[in-house]
N, C-alpha and C positions, 0 to 999 in steps of 0.2 A: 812652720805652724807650731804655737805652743799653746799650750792651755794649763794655768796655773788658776784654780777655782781656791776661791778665798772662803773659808769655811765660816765664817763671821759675817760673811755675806750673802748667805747660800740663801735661795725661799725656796718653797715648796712648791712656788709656782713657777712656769718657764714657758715662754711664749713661744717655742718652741714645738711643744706636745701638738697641738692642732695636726701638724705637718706628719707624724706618724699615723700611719693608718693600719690597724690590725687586719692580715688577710687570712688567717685560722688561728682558731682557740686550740682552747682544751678538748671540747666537744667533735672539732673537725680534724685530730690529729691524723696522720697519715701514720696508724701503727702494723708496722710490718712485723715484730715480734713480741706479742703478747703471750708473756713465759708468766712461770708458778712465782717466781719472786721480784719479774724485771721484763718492762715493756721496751720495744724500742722504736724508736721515730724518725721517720724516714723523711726530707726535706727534697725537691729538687729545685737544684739554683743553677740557672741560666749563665752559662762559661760565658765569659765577656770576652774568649779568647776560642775559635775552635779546637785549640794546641790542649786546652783545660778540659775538654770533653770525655769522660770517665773519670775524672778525677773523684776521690773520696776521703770525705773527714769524717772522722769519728771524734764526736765530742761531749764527755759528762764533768759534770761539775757538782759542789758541795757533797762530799763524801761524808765529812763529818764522822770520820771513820776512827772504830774502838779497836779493831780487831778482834773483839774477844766474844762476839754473838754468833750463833748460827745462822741470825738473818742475813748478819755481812757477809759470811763464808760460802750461802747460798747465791747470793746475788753476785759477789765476786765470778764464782763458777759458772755463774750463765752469762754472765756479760762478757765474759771471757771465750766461753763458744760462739757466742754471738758475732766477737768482734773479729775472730777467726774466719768464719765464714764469710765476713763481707771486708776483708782485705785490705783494710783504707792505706791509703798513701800517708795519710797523718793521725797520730792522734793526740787530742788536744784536753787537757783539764784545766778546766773553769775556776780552781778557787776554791778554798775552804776544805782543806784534803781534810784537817783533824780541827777537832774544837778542844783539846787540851795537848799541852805542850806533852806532855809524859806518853801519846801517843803516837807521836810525828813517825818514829821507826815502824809502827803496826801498819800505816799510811804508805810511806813508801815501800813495807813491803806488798802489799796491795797490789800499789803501780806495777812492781816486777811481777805480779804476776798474771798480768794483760797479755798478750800477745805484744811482738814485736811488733813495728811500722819503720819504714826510712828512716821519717822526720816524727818526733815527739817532743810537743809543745806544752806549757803550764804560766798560769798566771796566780797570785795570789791573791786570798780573797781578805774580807774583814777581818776575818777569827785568824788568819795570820799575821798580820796589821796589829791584832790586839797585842800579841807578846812580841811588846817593845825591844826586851832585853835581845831578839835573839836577831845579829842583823843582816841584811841583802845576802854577803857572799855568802852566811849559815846555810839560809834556805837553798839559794844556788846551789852547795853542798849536796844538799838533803835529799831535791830533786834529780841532781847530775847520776844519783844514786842508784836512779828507776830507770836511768838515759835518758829522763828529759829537762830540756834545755828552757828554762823558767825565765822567763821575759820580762822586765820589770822599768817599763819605761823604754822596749827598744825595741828593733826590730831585726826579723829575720825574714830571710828570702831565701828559698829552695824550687826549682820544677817552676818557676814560672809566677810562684804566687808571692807574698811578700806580708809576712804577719807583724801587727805591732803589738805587742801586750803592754796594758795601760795600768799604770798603779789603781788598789782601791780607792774610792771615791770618802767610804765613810772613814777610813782610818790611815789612810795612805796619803801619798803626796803626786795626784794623775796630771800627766804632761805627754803632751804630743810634740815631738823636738825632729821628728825626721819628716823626711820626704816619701811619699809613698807612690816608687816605680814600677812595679809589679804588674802583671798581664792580669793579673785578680788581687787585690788587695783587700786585707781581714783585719780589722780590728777587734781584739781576743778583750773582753771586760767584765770581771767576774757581776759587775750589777750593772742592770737598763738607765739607770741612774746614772752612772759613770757617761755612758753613749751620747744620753741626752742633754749635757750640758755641755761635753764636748765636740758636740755635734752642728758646728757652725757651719753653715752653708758652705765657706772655699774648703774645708775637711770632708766634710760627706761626700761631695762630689768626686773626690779621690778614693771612697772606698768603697767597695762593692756588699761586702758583709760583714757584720760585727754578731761574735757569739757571746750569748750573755747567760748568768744563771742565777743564784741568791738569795731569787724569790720563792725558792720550791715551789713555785707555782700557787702557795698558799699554802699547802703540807693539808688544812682541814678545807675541805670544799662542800659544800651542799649541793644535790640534784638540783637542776634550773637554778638555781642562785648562782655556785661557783665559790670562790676565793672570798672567805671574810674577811682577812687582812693578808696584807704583802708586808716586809721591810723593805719599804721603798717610799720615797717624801710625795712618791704620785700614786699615792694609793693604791688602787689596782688598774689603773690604766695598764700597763706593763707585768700585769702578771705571769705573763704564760703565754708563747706562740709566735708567731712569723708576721712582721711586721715590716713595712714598708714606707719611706718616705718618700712624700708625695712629690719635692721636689728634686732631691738629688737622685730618688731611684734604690740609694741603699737600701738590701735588705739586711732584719734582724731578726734573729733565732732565740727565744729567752725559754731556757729549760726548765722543768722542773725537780731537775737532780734526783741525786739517791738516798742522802742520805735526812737526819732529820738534824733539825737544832731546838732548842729552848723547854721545846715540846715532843716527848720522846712517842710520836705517833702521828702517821699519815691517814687520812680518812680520804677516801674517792678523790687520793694523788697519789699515782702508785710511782716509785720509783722509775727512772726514764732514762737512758742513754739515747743521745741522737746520732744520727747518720745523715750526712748532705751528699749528695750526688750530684757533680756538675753535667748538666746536657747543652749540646745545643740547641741555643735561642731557636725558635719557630718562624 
């Protein structure tokens, strides 16, 4: 399976979209820890394996992290008991650790200061995409740094599951080049965008979940309206939430992350780390 998306020929539209179907919002989130600086979102996803039943990810994305505010030093602290208490077996970041190059070390220290897990997973997102000069093995580096093992076109298999992290979509070069044998197979992609063009019927059918983030969910939202704009070519179709395709079955998780971008302010999006829980099917 490959997918090599030609940028020159990318539209905004994709006959594709129909076949996802949103099964909760913003509105229906399932929040299990709504803290002073950091909510947390609780998913449960149906083990396609009985052997996967308990399993647990922990997964936050776009940190967009300065180090040098008391919002971050807040929220680091709660996400960080948070994440203690509920033990995951993996923990996984989405992309976009920092938005300036002169911050990459405040980032990883960040990382290290999560709770341990097994296995810890990272993908990289646009704003790392953006600084050209710095290349693949740097970041490998930078993340090896935290203990986690940064995925960039490959895949890893631990316990049963089998993750593939996919390059950025908007500044990267995404390609699906393995095979995916795994008793639960994840595809890790910092944008819903990446998902959905890579998402051709013989791929989906092999995967079980894909975790996405990017969109902050919108960062500024209105009561009863929602998200005014996404960065994303499908509007806000994909803003925010757990999403299902209709025919292969895949589900997707698109976060609203922690930190902010462009626009240094969240309105009714509060920062969000998620947690999936495998159960057994019914």
């Amino acid at each position: 399976m490959i997918f090599f998306p030609e940028k020159k020929k990318r539209k905004k539209f994709s006959h594709r979209l129909p076949a996802w179907e949103k099964v909760s919002g913003y509105s229906g989130r399932n929040i299990v820890h709504d803290g002073k600086y950091l909510e947390a979102v609780k998913y449960s996803m149906p083990a396609s394996d009985t052997s996967l039943a308990g399993k647990k990810i922990v997964f936050f994305s776009d940190l967009h992290w300065t180090g040098g505010s008391n919002r971050e030093k807040n929220i680091l602290r709660e996400a960080a008991a948070f994440i203690a208490g509920f033990q995951p077996d993996i923990i996984i970041s989405g992309g976009d650790l920092i938005s300036y190059a002169s911050r990459i070390q405040h980032g990883i220290d960040a990382l290290n200061a999560l709770p341990e897990a097994e296995n810890k997973l990272a993908v990289v997102g646009n704003w790392e995409r953006y600084k050209t000069w710095i290349p693949d093995s740097r970041w490998k580096e930078y993340y090896a740094g935290a203990g986690y093992n940064l995925l960039i076109n490959q895949m890893y298999c631990a316990g049963g599951f089998c993750y593939y992290g996919i390059d950025d979509i908007k500044s990267g070069n995404p390609e699906i080049n393995a095979d995916f044998n795994g008793k639960c197979n994840v595809l890790l992609a910092h944008s819903p965008d990446t998902a959905v063009l890579a998402g051709r019927g013989d791929v989906l059918k092999k995967i079980n979940l894909i975790l996405c983030g990017h969109t902050h969910a919108g960062q500024i939202r209105l009561p009863f309206i929602g998200a005014l704009k996404t960065s994303s070519r499908y509007h806000l179709k994909f803003d925010y939430g757990h999403f299902i395709h209709s025919k292969a079955g895949t589900h997707m998780m698109v976060s609203a992350g922690i930190g902010m971008s462009c626009v240094p302010v969240r309105i009714f999006c509060r920062p969000e780390i998620v947690f999936i829980e495998f159960v057994n099917a019914i």
